[in-house]
N, C-alpha and C positions, 0 to 999 in steps of 0.2 A: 549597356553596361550591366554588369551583374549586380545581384540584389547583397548586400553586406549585412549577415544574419550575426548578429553579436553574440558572444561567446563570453560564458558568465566565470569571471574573474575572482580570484580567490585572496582572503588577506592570510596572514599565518594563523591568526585565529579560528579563520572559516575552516579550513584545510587540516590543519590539528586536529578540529571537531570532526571532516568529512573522513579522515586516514586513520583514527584515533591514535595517533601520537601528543606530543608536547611541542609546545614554540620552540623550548631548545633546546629540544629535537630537530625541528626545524633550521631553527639558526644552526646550529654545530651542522649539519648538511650545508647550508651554504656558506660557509667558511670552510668546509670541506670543497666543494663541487662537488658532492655524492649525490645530493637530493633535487628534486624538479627542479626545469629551470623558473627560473623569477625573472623579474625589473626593480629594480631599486629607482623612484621616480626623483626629478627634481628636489620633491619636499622631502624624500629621507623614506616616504612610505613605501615597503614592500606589497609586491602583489604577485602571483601567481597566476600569470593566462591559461585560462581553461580548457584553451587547444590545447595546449603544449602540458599541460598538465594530465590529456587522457593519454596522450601519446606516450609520455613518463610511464605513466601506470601499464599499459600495455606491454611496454620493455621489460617491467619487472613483473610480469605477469608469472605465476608460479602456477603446475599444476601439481596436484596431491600425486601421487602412488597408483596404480589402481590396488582393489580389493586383494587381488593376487600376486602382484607383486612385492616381494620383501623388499626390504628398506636394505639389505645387504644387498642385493641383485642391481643395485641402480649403478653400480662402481665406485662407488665413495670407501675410501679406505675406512672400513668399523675399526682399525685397531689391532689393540689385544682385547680379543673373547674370552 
């Protein structure tokens, strides 16, 4: 049987501090279903699993521009200039 390496679980507190947003921030995400998945447990406490929480962050992984590309070149409609 394979070895069960535990996976460090997040409260909204922890998570606010590790993402720097606010609790509700947080909460208005999960009353949306926009933000990582959670568990709302028996006693009412939420928590955020840690798996499932790098895997969130990987989805929403952003990367910048490079150096030489403009921010008009990417296809995003700028508007009126």
């Amino acid at each position: 049987m394979g070895k069960y390496e535990a996976v460090k679980d997040y409260t909204p507190l922890e998570l606010s501090e590790r993402i720097g947003t606010s609790r509700n921030t947080l909460a208005r995400w999960r009353d949306l279903g926009t933000g990582p998945p959670f568990s709302k447990l028996p006693s009412g406490k939420i928590v955020y699993p840690g798996d499932q929480l790098e895997a969130w962050l990987l989805e929403h992984l952003q990367t910048p521009p490079s150096k030489t590309e403009k921010w008009w070149s990417r296809g995003t409609d700028g508007g009126d200039l």
